[in-house]
VEXTI-526653 format. One record per residue: residue in one letter; x, y, z of N, C-alpha, C, O, CB in turn. Coordinates in nm, 2 decimals, decimal comma, padded with zeros to 4 digits. Glycine has a CB too. Layout:
<pts>
<"A" <X Y Z> <X Y Z> <X Y Z> <X Y Z> <X Y Z>> ...
</pts>
This chain:
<pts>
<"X" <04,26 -02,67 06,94> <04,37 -02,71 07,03> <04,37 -02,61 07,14> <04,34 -02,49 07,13> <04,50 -02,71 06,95>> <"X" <04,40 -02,65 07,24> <04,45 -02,59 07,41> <04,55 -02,62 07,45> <04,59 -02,74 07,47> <04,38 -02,61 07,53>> <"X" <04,60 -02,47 07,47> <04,76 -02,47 07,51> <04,73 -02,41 07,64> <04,65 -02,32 07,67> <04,88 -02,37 07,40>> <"X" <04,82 -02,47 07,73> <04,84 -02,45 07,86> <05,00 -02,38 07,85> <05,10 -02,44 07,80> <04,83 -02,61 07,95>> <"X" <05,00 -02,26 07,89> <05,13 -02,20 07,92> <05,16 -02,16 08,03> <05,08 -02,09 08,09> <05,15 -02,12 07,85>> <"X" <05,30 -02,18 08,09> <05,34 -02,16 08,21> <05,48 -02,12 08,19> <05,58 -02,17 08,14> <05,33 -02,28 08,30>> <"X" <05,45 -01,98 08,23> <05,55 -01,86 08,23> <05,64 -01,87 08,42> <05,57 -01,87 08,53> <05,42 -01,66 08,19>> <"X" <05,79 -01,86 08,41> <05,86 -01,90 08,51> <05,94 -01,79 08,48> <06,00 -01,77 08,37> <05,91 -02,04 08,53>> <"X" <05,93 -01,69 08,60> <06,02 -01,59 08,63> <06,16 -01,70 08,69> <06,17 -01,81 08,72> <05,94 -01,48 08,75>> <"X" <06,26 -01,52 08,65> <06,43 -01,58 08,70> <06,41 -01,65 08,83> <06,34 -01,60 08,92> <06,56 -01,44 08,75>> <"X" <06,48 -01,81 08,84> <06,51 -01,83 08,97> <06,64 -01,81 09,05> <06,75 -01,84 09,00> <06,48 -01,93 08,98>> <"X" <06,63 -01,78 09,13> <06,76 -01,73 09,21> <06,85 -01,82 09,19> <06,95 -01,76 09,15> <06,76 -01,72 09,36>> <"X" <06,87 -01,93 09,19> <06,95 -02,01 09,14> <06,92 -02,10 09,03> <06,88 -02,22 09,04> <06,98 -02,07 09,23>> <"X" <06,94 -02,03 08,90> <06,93 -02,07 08,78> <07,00 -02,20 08,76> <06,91 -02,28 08,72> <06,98 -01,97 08,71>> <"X" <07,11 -02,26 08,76> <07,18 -02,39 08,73> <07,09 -02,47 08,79> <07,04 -02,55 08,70> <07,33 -02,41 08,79>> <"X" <07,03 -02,50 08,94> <06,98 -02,57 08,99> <06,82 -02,59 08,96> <06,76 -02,67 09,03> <07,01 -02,55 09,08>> <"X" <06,76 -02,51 08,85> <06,59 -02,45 08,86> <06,63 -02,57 08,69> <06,57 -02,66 08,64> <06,54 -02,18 08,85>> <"X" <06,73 -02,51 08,66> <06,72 -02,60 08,48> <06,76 -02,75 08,49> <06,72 -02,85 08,44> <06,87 -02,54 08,34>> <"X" <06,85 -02,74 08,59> <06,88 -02,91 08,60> <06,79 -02,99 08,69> <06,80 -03,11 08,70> <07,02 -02,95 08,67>> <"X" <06,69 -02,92 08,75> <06,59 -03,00 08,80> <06,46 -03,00 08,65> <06,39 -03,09 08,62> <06,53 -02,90 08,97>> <"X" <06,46 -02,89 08,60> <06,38 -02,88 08,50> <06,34 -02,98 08,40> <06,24 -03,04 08,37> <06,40 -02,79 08,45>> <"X" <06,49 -02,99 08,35> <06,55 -03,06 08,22> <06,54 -03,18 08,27> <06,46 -03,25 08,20> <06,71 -03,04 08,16>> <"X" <06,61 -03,25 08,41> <06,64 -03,38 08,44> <06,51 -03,45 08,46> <06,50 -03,57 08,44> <06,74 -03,38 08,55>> <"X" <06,40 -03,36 08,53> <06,29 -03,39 08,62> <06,18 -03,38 08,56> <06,12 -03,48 08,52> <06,28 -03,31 08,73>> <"X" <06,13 -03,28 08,56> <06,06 -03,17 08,53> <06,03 -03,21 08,39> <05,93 -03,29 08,41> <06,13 -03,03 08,56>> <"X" <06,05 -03,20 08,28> <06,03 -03,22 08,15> <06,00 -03,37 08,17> <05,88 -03,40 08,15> <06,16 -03,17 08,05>> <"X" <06,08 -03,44 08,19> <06,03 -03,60 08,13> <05,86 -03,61 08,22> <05,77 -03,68 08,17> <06,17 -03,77 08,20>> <"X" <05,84 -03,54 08,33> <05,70 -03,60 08,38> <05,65 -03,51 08,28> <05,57 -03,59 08,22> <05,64 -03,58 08,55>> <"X" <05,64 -03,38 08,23> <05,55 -03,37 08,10> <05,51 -03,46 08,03> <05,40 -03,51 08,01> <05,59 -03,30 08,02>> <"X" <05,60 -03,48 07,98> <05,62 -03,54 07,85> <05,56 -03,72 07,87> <05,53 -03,80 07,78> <05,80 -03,52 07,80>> <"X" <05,55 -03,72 07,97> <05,44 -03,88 07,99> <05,32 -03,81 08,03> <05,25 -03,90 08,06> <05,48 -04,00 08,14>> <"X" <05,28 -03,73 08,03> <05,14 -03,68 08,06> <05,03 -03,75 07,94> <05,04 -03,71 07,82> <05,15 -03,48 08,06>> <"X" <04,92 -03,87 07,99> <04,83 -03,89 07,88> <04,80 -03,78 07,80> <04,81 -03,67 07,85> <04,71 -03,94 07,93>> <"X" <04,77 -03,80 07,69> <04,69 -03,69 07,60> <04,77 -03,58 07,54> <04,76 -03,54 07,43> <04,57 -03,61 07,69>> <"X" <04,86 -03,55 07,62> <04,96 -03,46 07,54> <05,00 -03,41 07,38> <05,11 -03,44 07,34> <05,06 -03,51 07,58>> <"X" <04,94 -03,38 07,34> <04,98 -03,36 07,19> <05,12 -03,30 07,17> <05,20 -03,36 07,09> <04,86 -03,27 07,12>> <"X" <05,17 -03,19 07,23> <05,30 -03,16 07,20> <05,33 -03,03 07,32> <05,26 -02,94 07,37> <05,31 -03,11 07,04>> <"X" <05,45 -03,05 07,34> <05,52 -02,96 07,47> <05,66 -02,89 07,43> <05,76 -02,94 07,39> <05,56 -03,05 07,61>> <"X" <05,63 -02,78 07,45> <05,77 -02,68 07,37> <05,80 -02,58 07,51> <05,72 -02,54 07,59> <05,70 -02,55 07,19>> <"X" <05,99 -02,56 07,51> <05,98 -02,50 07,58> <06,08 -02,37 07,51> <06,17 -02,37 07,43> <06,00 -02,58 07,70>> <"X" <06,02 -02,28 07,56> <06,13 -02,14 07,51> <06,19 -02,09 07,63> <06,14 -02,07 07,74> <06,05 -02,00 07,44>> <"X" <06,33 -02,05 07,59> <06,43 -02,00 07,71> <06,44 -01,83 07,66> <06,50 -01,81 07,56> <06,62 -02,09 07,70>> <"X" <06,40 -01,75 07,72> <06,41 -01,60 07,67> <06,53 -01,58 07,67> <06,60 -01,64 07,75> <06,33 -01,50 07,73>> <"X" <06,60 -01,47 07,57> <06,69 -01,42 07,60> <06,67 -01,24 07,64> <06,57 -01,18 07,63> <06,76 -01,46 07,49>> <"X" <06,81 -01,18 07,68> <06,80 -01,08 07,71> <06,76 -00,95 07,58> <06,79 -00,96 07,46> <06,92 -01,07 07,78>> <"X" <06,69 -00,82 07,64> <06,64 -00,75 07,52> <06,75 -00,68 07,39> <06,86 -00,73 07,37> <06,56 -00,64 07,57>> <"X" <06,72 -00,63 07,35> <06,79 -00,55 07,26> <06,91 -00,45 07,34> <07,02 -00,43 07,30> <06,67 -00,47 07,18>> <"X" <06,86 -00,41 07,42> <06,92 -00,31 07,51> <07,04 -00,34 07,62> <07,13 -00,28 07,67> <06,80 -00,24 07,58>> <"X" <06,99 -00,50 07,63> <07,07 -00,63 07,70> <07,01 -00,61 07,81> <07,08 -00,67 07,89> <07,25 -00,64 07,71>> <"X" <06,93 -00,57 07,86> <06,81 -00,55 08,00> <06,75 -00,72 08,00> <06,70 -00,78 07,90> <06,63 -00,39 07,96>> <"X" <06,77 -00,76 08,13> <06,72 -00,90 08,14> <06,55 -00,94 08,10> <06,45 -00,87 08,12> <06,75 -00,93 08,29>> <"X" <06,55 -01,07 08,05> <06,42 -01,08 08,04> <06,32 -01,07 08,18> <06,36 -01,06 08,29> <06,41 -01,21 07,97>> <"X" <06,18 -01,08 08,11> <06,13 -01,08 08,23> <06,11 -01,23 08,27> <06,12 -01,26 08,39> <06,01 -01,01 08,23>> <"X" <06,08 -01,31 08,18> <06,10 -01,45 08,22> <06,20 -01,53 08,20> <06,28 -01,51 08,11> <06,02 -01,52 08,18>> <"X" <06,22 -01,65 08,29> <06,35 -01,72 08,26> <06,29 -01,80 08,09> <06,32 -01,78 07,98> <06,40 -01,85 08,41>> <"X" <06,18 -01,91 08,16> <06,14 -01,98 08,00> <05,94 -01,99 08,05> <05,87 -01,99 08,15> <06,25 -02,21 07,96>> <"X" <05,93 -01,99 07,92> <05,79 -02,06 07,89> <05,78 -02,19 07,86> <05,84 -02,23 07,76> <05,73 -02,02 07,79>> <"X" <05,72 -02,27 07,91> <05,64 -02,40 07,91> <05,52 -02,41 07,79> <05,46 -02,30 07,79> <05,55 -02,42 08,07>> <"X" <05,48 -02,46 07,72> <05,37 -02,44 07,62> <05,27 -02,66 07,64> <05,31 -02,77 07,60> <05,48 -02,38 07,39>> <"X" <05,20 -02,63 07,68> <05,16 -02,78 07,67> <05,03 -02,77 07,57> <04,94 -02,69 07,59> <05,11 -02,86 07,83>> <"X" <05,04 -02,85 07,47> <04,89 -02,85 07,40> <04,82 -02,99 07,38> <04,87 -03,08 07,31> <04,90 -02,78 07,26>> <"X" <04,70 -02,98 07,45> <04,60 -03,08 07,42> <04,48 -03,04 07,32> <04,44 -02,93 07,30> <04,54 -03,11 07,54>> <"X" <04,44 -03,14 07,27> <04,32 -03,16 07,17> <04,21 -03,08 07,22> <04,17 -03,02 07,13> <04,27 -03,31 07,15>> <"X" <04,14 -03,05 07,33> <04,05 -02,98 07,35> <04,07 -02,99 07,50> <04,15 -03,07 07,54> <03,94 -03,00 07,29>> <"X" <03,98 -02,89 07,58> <03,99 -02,82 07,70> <03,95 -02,99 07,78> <04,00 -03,02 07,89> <03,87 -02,66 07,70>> <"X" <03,89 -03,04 07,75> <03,82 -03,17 07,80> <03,92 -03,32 07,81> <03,90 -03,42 07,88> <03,70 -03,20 07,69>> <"X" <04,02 -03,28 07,69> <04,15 -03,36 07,67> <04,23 -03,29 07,78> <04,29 -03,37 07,86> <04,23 -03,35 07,51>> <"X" <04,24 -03,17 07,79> <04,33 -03,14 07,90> <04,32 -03,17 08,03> <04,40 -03,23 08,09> <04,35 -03,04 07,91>> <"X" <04,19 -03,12 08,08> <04,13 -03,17 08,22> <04,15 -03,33 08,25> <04,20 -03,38 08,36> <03,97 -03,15 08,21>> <"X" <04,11 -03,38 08,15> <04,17 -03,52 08,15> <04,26 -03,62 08,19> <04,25 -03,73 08,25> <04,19 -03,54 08,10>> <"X" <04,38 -03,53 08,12> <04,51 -03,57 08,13> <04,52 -03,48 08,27> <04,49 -03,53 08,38> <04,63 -03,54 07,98>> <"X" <04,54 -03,43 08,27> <04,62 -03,33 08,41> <04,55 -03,40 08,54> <04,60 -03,39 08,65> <04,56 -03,13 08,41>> <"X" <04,38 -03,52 08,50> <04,36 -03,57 08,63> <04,44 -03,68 08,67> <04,44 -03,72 08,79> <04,22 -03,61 08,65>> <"X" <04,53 -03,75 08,55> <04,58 -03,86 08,58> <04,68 -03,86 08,65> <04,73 -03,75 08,66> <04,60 -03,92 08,49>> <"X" <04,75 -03,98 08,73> <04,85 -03,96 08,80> <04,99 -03,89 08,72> <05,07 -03,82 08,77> <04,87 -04,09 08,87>> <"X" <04,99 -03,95 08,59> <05,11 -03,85 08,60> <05,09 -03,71 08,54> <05,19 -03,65 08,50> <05,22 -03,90 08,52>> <"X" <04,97 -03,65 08,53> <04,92 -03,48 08,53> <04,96 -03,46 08,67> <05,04 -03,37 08,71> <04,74 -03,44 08,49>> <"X" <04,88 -03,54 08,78> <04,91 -03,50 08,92> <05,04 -03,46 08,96> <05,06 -03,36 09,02> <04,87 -03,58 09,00>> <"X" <05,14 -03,55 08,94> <05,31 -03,60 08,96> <05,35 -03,46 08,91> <05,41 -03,39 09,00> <05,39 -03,75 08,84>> <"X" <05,32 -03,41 08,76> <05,35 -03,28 08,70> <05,34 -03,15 08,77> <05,42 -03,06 08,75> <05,27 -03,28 08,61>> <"X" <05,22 -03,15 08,87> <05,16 -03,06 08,89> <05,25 -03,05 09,04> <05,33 -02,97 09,07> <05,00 -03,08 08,86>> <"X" <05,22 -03,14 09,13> <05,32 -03,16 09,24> <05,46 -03,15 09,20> <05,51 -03,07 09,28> <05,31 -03,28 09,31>> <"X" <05,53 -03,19 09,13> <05,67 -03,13 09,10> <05,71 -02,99 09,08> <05,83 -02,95 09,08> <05,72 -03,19 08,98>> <"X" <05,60 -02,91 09,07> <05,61 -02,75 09,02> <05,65 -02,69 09,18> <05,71 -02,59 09,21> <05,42 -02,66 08,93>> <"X" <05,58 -02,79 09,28> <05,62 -02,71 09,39> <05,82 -02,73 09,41> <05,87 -02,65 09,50> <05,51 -02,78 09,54>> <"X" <05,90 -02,80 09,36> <06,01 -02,85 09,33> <06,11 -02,78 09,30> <06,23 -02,79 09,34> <05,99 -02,93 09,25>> <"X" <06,02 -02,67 09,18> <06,13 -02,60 09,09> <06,15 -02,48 09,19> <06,24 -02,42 09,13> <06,07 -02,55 08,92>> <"X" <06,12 -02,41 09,29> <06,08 -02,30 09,37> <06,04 -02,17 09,36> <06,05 -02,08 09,43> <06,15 -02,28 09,42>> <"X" <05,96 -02,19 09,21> <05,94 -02,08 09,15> <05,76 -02,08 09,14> <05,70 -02,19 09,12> <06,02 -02,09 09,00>> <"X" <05,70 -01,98 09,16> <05,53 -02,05 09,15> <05,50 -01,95 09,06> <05,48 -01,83 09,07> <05,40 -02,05 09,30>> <"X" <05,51 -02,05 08,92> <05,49 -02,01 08,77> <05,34 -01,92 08,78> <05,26 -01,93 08,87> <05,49 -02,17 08,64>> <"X" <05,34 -01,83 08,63> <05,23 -01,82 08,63> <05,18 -01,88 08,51> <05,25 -01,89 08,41> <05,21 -01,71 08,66>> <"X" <04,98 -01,93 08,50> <04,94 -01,98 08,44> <04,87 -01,96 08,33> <04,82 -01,85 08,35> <04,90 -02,02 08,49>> <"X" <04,84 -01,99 08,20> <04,75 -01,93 08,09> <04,72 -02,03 08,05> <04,80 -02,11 08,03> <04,80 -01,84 07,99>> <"X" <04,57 -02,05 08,03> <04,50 -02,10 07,95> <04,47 -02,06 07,79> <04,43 -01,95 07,79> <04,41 -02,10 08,02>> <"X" <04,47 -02,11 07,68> <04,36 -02,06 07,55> <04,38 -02,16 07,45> <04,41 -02,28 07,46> <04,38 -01,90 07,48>> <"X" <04,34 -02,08 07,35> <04,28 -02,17 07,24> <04,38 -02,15 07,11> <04,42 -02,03 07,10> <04,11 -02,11 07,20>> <"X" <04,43 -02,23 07,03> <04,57 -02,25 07,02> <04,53 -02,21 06,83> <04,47 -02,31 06,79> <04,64 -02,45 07,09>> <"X" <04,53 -02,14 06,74> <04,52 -02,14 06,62> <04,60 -02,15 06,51> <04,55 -02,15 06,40> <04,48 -02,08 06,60>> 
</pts>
């Protein structure tokens, strides 16, 4: 399995970064061909109460690196991928191999 993870630092305006996320943002995932499963995690603050370094993680996993390429060429991988410019945040990306 390949998981695609996309790590999103705080956005300055948090209320508006989740309700575009949640409302928008998530359902074009979640029609993405091939998709096997999409999880998202919201960090909380540390032990010390020192803010996270990210707001949330994105986790997308496809069947193999070839399933992903795949899906992400279709229009709604594309739709996905153009909506990120949306959230105003330019996530960062990780590729690997999911065990």
């Amino acid at each position: 399995m390949i998981t695609l993870t996309v790590l999103y630092g705080t956005p300055d305006d948090v209320e508006k970064f989740d309700k575009h996320y949640h409302e928008t943002h998530i359902p074009l995932a979640r029609a993405v061909p091939g998709l096997d499963d999409a999880k998202v995690t919201r960090f909380l603050p540390g032990p010390d109460g020192a803010a996270p370094e990210y707001h949330l993680m994105a986790q997308l996993m496809f069947a193999d690196a070839d399933a992903m390429g795949a899906a992400m060429s279709t229009d709604e991988g594309l739709a996905l991928v153009a909506d990120t410019a949306n959230l105003g945040i330019t996530p960062t990306m990780l590729v690997g191999t999911t065990e």
